[in-house]
C-alpha positions as CSV (number, residue, x, y, z in Angstrom):
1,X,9.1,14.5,-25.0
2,X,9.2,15.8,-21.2
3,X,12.4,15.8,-19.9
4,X,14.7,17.6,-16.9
5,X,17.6,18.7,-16.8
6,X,19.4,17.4,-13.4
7,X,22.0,20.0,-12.3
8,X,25.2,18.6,-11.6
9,X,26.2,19.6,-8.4
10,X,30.0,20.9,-7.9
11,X,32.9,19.5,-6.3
12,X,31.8,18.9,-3.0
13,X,28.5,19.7,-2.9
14,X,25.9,17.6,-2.0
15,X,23.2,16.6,-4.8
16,X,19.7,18.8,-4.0
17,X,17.2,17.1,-1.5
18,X,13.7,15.6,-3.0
19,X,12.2,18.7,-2.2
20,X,14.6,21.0,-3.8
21,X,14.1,19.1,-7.3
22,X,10.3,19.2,-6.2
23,X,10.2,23.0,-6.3
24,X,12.4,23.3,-9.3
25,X,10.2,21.4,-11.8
26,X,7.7,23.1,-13.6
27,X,4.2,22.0,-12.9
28,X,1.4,21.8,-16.1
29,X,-2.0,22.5,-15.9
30,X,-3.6,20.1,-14.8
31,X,-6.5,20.0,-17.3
32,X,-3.6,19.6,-19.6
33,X,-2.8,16.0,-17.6
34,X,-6.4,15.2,-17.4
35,X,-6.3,15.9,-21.4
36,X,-3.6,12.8,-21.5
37,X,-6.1,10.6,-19.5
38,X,-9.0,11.4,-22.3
39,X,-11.2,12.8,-20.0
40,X,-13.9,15.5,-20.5
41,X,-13.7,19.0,-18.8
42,X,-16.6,18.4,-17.2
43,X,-14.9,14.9,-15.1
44,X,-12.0,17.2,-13.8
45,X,-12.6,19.4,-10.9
46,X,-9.7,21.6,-10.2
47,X,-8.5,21.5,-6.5
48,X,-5.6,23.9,-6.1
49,X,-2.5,24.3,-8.2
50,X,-1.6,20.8,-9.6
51,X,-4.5,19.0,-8.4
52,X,-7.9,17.7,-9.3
53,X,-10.4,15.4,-7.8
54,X,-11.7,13.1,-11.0
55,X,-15.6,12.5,-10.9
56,X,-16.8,8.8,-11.2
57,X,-18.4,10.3,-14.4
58,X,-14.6,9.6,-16.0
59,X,-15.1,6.3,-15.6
60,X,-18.6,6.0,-17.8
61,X,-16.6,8.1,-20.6
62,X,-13.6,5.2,-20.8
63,X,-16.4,3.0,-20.6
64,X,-15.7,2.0,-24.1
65,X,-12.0,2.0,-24.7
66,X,-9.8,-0.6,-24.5
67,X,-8.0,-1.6,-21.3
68,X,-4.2,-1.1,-21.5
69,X,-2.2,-3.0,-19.5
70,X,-2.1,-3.9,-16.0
71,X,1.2,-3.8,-14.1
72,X,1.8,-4.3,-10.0
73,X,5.0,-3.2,-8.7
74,X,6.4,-5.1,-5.4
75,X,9.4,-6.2,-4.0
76,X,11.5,-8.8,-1.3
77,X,10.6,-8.4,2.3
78,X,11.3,-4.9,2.9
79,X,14.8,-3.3,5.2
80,X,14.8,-0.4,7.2
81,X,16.0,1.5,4.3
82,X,13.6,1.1,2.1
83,X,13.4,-0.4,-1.5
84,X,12.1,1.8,-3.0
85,X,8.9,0.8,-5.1
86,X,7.1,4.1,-4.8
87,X,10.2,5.5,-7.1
88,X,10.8,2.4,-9.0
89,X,6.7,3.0,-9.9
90,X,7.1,6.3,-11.3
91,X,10.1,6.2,-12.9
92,X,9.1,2.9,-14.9
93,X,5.9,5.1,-15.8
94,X,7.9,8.0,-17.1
95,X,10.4,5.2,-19.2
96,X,7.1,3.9,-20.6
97,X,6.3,7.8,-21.6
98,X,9.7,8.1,-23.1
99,X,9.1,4.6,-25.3
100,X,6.2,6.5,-26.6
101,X,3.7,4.9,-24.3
102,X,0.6,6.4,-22.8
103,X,1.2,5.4,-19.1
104,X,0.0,6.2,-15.7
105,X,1.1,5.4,-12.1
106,X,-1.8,5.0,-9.3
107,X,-0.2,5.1,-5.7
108,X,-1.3,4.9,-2.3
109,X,-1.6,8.5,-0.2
110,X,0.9,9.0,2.4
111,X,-0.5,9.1,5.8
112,X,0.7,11.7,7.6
113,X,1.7,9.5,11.0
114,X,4.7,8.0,9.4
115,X,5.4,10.8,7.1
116,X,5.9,13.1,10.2
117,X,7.6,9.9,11.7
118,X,11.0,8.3,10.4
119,X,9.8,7.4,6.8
120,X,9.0,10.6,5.9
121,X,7.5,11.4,2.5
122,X,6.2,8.9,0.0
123,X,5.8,11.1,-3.1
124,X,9.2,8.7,-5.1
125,X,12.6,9.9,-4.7
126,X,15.4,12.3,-6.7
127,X,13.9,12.4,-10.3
128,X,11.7,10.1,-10.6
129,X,8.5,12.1,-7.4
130,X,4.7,12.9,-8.0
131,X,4.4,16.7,-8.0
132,X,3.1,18.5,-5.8
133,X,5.6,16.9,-3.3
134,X,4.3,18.9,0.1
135,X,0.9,19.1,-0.4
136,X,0.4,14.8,-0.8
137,X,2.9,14.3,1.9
138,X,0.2,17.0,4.0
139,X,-3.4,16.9,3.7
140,X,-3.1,16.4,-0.2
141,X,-7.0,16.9,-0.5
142,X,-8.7,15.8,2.7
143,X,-9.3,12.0,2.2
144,X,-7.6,10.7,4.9
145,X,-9.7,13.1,6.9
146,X,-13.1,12.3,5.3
147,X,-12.0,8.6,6.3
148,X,-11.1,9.4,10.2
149,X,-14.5,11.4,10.5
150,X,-16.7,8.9,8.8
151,X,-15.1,6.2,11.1
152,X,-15.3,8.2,14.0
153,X,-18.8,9.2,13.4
154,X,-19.5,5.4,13.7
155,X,-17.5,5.3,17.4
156,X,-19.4,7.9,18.7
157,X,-22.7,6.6,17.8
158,X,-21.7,3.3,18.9
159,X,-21.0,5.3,22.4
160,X,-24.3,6.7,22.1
161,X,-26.0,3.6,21.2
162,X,-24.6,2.0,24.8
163,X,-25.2,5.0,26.4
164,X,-29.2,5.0,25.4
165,X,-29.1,1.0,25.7
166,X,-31.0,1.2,22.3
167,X,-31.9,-2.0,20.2
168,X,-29.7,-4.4,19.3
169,X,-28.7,-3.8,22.8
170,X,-24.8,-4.1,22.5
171,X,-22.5,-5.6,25.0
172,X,-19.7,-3.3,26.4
173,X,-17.2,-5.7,26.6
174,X,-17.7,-6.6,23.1
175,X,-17.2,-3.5,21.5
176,X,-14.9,-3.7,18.4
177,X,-14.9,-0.4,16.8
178,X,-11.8,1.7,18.4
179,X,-11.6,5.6,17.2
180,X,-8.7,6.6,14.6
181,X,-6.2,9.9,14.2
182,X,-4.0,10.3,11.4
183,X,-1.3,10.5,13.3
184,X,1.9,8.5,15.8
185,X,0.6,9.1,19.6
186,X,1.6,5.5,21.4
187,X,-0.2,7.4,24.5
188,X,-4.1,6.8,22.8
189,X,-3.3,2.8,22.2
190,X,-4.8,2.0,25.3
191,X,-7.7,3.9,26.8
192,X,-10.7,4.4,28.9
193,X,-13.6,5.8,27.6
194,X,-16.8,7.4,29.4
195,X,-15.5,8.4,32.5
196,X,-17.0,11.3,34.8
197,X,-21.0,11.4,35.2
198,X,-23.8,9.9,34.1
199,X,-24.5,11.6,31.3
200,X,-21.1,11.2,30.1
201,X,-21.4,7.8,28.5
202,X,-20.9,4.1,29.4
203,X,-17.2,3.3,31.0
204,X,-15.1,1.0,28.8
205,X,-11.6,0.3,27.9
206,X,-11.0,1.2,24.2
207,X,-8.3,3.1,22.1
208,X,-7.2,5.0,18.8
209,X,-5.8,3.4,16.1
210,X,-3.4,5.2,13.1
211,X,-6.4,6.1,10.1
212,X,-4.7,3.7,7.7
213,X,-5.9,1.4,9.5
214,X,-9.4,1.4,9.6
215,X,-11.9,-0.9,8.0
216,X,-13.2,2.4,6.4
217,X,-10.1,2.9,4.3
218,X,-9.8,-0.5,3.3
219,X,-13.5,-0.1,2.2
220,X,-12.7,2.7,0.1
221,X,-10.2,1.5,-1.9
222,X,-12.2,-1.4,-2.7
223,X,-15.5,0.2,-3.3
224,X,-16.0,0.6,-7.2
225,X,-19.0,2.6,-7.0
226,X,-21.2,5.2,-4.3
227,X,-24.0,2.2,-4.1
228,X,-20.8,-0.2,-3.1
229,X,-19.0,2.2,-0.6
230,X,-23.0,2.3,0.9
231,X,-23.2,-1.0,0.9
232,X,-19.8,-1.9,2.7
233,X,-20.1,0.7,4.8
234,X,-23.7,-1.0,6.6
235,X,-21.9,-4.1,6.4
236,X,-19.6,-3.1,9.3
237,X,-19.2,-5.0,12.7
238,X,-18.9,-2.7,15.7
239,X,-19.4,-5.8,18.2
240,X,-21.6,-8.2,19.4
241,X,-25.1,-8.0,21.3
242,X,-25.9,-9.8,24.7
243,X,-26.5,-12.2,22.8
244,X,-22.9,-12.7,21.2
245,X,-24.9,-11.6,17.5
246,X,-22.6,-9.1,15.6
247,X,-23.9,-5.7,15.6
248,X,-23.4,-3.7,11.9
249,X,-23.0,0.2,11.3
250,X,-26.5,-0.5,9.4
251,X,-27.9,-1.3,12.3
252,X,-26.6,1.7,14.4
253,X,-28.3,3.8,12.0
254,X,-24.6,5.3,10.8
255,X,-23.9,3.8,7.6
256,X,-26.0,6.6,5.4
257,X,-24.4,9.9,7.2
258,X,-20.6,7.9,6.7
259,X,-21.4,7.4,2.8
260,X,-21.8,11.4,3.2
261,X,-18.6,11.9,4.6
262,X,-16.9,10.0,2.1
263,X,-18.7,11.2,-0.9
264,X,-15.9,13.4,-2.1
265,X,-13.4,11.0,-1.0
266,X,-14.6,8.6,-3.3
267,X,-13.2,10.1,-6.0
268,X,-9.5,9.5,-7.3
269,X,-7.1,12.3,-7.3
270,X,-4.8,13.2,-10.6
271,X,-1.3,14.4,-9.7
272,X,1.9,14.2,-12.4
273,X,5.1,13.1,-12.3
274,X,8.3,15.3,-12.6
275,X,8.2,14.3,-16.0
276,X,4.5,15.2,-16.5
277,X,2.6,11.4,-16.8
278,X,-0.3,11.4,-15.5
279,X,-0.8,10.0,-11.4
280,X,-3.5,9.0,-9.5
281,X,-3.1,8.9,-5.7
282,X,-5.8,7.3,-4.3
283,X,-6.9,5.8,-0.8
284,X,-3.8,4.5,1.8
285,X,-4.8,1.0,3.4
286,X,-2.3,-0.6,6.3
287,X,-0.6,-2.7,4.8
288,X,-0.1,-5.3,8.0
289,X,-4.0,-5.8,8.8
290,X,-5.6,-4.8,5.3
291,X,-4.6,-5.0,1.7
292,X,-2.2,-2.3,1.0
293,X,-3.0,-1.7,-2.0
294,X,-4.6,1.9,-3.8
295,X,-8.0,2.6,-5.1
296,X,-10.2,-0.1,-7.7
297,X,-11.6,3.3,-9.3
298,X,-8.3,4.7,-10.2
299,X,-7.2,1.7,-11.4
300,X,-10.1,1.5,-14.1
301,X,-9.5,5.1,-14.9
302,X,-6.2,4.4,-15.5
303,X,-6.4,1.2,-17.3
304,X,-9.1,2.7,-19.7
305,X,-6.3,6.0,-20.5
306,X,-4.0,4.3,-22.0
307,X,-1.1,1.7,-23.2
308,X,0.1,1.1,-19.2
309,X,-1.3,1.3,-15.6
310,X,1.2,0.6,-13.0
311,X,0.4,0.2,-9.5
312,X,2.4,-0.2,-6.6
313,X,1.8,-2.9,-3.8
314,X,2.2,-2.9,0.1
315,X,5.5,-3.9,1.6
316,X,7.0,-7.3,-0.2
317,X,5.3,-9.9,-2.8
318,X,4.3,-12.1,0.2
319,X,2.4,-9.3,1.8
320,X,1.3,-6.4,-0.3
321,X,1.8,-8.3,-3.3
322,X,-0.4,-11.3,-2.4
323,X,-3.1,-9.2,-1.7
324,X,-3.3,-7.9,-4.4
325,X,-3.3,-10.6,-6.7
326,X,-6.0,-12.6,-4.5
327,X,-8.5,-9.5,-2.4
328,X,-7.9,-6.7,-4.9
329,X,-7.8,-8.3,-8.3
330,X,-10.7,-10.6,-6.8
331,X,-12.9,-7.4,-5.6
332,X,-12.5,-5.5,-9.2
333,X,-12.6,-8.7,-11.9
334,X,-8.8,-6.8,-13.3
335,X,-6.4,-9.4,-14.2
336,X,-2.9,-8.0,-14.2
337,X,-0.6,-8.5,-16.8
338,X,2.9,-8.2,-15.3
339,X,4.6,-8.1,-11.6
340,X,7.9,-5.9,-11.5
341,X,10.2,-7.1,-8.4
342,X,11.9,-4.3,-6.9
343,X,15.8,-5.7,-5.7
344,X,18.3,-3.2,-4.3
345,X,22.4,-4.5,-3.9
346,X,21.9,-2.6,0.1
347,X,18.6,-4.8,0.9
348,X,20.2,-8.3,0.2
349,X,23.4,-7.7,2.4
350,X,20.8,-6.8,5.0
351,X,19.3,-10.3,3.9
352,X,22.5,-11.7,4.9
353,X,22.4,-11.6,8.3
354,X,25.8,-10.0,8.8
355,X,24.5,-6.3,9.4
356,X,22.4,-4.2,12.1
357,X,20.9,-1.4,10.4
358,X,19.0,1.1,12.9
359,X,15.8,2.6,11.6
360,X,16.6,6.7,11.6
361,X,20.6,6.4,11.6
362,X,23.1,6.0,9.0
363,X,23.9,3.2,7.3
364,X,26.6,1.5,8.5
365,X,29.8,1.2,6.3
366,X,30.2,-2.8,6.3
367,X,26.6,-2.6,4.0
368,X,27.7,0.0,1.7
369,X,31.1,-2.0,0.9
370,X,31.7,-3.9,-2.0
371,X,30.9,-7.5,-1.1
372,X,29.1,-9.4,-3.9
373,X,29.1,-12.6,-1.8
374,X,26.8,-11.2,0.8
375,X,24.4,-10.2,-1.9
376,X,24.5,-13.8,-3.0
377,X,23.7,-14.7,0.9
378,X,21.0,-12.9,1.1
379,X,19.2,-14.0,-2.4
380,X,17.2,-16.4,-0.7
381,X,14.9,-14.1,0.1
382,X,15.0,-12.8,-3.5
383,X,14.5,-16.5,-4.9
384,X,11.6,-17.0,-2.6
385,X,9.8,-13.9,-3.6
386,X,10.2,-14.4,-7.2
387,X,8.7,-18.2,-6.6
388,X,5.9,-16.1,-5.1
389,X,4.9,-14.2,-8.0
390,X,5.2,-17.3,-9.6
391,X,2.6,-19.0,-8.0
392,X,-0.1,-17.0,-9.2
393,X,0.7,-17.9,-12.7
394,X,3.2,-14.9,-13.4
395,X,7.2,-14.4,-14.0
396,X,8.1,-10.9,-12.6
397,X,10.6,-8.2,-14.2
398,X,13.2,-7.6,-11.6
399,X,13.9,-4.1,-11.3
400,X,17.7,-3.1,-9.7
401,X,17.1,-0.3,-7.7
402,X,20.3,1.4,-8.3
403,X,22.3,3.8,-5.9
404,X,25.3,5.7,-6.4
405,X,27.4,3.4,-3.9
406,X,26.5,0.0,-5.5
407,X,29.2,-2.0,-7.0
408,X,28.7,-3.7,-10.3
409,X,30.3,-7.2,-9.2
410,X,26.9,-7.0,-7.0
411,X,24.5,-6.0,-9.8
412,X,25.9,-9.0,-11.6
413,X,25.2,-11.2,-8.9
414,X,21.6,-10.3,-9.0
415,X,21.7,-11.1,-12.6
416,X,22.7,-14.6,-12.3
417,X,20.6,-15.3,-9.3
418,X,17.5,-14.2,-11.4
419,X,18.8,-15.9,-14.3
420,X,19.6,-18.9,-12.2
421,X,15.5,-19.3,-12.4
422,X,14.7,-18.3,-15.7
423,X,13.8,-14.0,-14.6
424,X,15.2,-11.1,-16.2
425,X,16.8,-8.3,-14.5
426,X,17.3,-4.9,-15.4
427,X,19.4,-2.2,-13.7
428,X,17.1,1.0,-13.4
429,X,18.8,4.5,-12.7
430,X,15.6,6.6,-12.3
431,X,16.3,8.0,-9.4
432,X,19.4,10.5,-10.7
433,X,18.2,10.5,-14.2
434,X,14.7,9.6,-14.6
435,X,12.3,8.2,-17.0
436,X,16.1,8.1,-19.1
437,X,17.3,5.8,-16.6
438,X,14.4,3.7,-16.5
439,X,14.0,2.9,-20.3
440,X,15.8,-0.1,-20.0
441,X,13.8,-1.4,-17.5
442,X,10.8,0.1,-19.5
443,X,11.6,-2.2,-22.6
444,X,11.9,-5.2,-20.6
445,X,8.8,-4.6,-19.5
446,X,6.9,-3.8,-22.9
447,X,8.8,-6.6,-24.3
448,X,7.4,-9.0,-21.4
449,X,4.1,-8.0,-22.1
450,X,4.0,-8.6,-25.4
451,X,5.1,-12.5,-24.8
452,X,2.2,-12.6,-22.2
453,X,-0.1,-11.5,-25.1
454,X,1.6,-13.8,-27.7
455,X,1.4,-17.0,-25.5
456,X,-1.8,-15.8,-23.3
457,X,-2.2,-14.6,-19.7
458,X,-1.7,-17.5,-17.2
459,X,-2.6,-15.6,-13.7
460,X,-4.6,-17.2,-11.5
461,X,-5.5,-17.0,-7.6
462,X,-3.4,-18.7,-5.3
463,X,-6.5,-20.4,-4.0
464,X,-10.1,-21.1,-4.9
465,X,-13.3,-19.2,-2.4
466,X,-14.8,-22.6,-2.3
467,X,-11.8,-23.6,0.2
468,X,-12.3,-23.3,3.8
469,X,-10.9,-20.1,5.5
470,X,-8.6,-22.4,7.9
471,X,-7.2,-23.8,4.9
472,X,-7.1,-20.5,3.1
473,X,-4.1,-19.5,6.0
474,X,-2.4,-23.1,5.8
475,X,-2.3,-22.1,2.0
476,X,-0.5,-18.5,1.9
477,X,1.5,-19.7,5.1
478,X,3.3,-22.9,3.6
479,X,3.1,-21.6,-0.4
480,X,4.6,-18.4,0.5
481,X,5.8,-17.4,3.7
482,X,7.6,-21.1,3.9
483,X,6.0,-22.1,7.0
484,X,5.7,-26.1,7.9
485,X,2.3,-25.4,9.1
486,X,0.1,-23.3,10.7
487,X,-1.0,-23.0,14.9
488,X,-4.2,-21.6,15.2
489,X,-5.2,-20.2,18.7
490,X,-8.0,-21.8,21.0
491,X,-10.8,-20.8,19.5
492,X,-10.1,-19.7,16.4
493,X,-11.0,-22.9,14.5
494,X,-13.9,-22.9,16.0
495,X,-14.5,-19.2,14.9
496,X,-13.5,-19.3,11.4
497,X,-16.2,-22.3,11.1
498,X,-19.1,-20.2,12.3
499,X,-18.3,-17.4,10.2
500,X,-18.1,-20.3,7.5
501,X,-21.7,-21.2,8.4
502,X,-23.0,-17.4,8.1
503,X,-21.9,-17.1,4.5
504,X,-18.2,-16.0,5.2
505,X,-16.2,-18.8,4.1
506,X,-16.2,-17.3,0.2
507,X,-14.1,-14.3,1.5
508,X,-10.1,-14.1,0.7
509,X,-8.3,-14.0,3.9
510,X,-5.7,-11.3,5.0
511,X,-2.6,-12.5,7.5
512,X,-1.5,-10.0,9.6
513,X,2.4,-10.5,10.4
514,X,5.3,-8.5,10.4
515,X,6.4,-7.1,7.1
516,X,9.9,-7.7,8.0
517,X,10.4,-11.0,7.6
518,X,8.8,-13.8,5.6
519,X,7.7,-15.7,8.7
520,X,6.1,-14.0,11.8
521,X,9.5,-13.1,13.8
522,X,11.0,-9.8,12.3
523,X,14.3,-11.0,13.3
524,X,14.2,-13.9,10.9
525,X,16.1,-12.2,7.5
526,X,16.6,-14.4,4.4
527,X,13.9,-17.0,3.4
528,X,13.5,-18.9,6.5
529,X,12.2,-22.3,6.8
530,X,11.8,-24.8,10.1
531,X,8.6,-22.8,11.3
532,X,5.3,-22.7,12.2
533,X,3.0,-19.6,11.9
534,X,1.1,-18.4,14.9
535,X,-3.0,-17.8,15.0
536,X,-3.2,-15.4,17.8
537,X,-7.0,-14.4,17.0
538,X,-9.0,-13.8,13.8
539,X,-11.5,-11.0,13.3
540,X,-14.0,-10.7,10.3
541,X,-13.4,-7.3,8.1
542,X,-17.2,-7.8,6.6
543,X,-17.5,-4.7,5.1
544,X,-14.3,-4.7,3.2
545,X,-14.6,-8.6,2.8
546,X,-12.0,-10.4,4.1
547,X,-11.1,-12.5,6.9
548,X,-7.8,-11.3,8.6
549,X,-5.7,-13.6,10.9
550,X,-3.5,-11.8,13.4
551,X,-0.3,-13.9,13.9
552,X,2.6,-11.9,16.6
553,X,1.9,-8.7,17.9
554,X,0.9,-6.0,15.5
555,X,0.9,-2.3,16.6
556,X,-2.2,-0.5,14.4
557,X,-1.1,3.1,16.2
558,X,2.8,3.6,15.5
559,X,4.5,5.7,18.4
560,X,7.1,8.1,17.2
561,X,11.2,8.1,18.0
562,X,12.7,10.0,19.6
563,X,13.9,12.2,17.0
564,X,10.8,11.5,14.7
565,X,10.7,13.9,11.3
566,X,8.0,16.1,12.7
567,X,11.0,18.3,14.5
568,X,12.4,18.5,11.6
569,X,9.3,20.5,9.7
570,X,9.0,24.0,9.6
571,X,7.9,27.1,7.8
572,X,9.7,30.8,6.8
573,X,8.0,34.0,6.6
574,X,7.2,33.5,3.2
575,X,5.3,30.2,3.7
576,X,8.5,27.7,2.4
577,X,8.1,24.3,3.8
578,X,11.7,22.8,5.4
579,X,12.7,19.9,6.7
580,X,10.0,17.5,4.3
581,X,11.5,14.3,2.4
């Protein structure tokens, strides 16, 4: 069985960093991973030490196996600090490995903007990382890229379109379709395009927007096939003619040349775990305007390798989670099997309202101090996003996140407010000790599984297509962000109903909000009620298929601090990374 062996740091010295463990594991061939998976030689095409892209062939040759089973991990409504899913993921997968399952974790890629930012790197944490930590965290193998150029190959053909006033003849002031960087630069939100000459193009305001947010990575990780990337990719709306008709990247003539762009980008990417189980990383979606969740295709890879596929979700069960369940699980016909909540003692005192924690700086002592009362304060929010996962037919596994400084008065407390409505909780140590310290939570979960076989799957969306998409909102915003209603814009009504008429009203809808809080104010902690959530304006995502709803004031290009990570990075002379994780 893989294991490590954690070197216990002497008196007084600090434990070794992410990347230090990183470096010090020992990395298998990665044909030897692919070999776990089941897959033929001939779907695995080597890409660097560690790393292979997995042709869409793999997913004819588990055509015929049985799916395993389908587990999303999310959490409460996220803190500065972090929860920790990523690492709750991949520790849970190598626990599975260490029960003697056959399990694989499928993740999001890191975008570089908020890895060279104040989040920094996304590959897990301590024991329990993907390998090989620097080279996801940077470039990894190009998809993020492929995504920016195929989207930015659509901007400046929609330039070129205006600038040749070809047919449909679209109107400048309509123009939807802003350019993208994979990177924090606050000083390209706002822009004016086409200035100088004649020749240089027709003058317009317009702007950049981070890469993981474009409709073109959402479309990816939805797409299950080349013929249904094509096909979402024409399906795009860059703006609206004189006429006020929407304009598509099919009718721009740039749909065919993106699918190009993308081709290789298509196809999932196998990584392992410190312990060696097998990872696919896969497509990054913002998680504020889109779904937030990783690739369809690596899911169905994964689900047809083995006994487990675990997934991780976007920011909180509300958010992430909820998206996944009703736009992800909707778009690829896989019905999960379990929900794992991801709890930590730190993120319910936060919950509590009685601390100001400062993105970047250290944690201030008053949270770190044993108080089991303020976790019980700030269970609300806990409560609320259990009730969440409830509502689409399943009881999650809470996971406790544990960290060195946690008290167990506080764990307890987190026991009896899950058992207060019927949910298990488990204690999960992966981060200092790995898969070991996740087999506890490993059990619960194989044992919870099991009862969902026995007494039958009882999942279901949180609401039907036929519904209206007005309705649709009022639905999420009152079932699960606790909202008394919903105040929709001037206009927007009137908007959603037209897209209703041209053969919209089927899609899922999307809010975009504030991950921070459960309503749409970030400075509302705990499981607020007595509000209403604000429809600033609604925009159609046609090729991905969804209707998203845009309620406060959401940045899609992050700026960085002032002391952001990226000062941090560096290189020596003989090419050692610093400064990552």
């Amino acid at each position: 069985m893989p294991s490590h062996s954690p070197a216990t740091p002497a008196s007084g010295a600090l434990p070794p960093s992410n990347l230090e463990i990183a470096r010090a594991a020992r990395l298998w061939p990665i044909e030897e991973i692919a070999h776990r998976l089941g897959l033929p030689g001939e779907a695995v095409e080597p890409y660097g030490r560690g790393i292979a892209k997995l042709d869409l062939a793999a997913l004819a040759c588990l055509a015929e196996r049985p799916c395993g089973r389908y587990v999303v991990v999310t959490s409460l409504t996220p803190t500065p600090p972090g929860e920790g899913k990523t690492t709750t993921a991949i520790g849970l997968v190598q626990g599975l490995q260490r029960l003697g399952h056959s399990a694989t974790v499928a993740l999001r890629q890191p975008s570089m903007g908020p890895t060279l930012g104040l989040k920094g790197g996304a590959t897990g944490a301590g024991y329990s990382q993907v390998l090989p930590m620097e080279r996801i965290n940077l470039h990894l193998t190009g998809d993020i890229h492929a995504v920016g150029a195929a989207h930015n190959l659509l901007a400046a053909m929609v330039d070129n379109h205006l600038h040749h006033r070809l047919e449909p003849e679209l109107d400048p002031r309509e123009v939807r379709w802003q350019r993208v960087i994979d990177l924090n630069d606050r000083a390209l939100r706002h822009l004016v395009l086409g200035l100088g000459g004649r020749g240089d193009g027709v003058p317009r305001q317009g702007g950049f927007a981070i890469t993981a947010a474009s409709e073109v990575m959402a479309i990816l990780a939805l797409a299950d096939s080349l013929a249904d990337l094509r096909r979402r990719l024409g399906r795009l709306i860059v703006g609206l003619d004189r006429n006020g008709e929407p304009v598509t990247a099919e009718q721009i003539g740039a749909a065919g040349a993106m699918t190009v762009l993308l081709k290789e980008a298509l196809k999932p990417n196998l990584l392992q775990t410190l312990e060696h189980a097998p990872a696919l990383i896969h497509a990054g979606p913002f998680g504020n305007i889109a779904h937030g969740n990783s690739s369809i295709v690596a899911d169905r890879i994964g689900l047809h390798a083995g006994d487990f596929l675990v997934t991780e979700a976007g920011f909180g069960a509300d958010m992430g989670g909820e998206r996944f369940f009703n736009i992800k699980c909707r778009a690829s016909g896989l019905l999960p099997d379990a929900a794992v909540l991801v709890v930590t003692v730190r993120a319910l005192k936060y919950h509590s309202g009685r601390h100001r924690v400062v993105p970047g700086k250290p944690l201030p002592a008053s949270l770190l101090a044993e108080s089991p009362e303020q976790v019980r304060e700030g269970g609300a929010n806990l409560l609320k996003q259990i009730d969440n996962v409830r509502a689409h037919g399943l009881t999650p596994l809470v996971a406790i996140n544990a960290f060195p400084g946690d008290h167990p008065s506080e764990h307890d407390v987190i026991r009896e407010l899950c058992g207060s409505v019927g949910v298990r909780a488990e204690v999960s140590r992966h981060v200092g000790d790995g898969g070991e310290g996740a087999l506890a939570l490993a059990q619960a979960l194989v044992e919870a599984t099991d009862e969902a076989d026995t007494h039958g799957n009882d999942f279901h969306f949180l609401y039907p297509t036929e519904m209206a998409l007005a309705e649709k909102i009022e639905c999420i915003a009152t079932r699960l962000y606790g909202a008394e209603g919903v105040d929709f814009a001037p206009g927007t009504r009137e908007q959603l109903e037209t897209w209703q008429r041209q053969g919209y009203g089927a899609f899922p809808v999307c809010i975009a909000k504030t991950h921070m809080s459960l309503s749409s104010d970030p400075g509302r902690l705990g499981a607020p009620t007595g509000w209403r959530l604000p429809v600033r304006e609604v925009r159609l995502s046609a090729g991905a298929g969804f209707v998203y709803a845009l309620a406060g004031d959401i940045l899609t290009m992050p700026g960085f601090s002032a002391s952001p990570g990226a000062r941090r990075l560096d290189i020596d002379d003989q090419g050692e990374i610093t400064g990552l994780g």
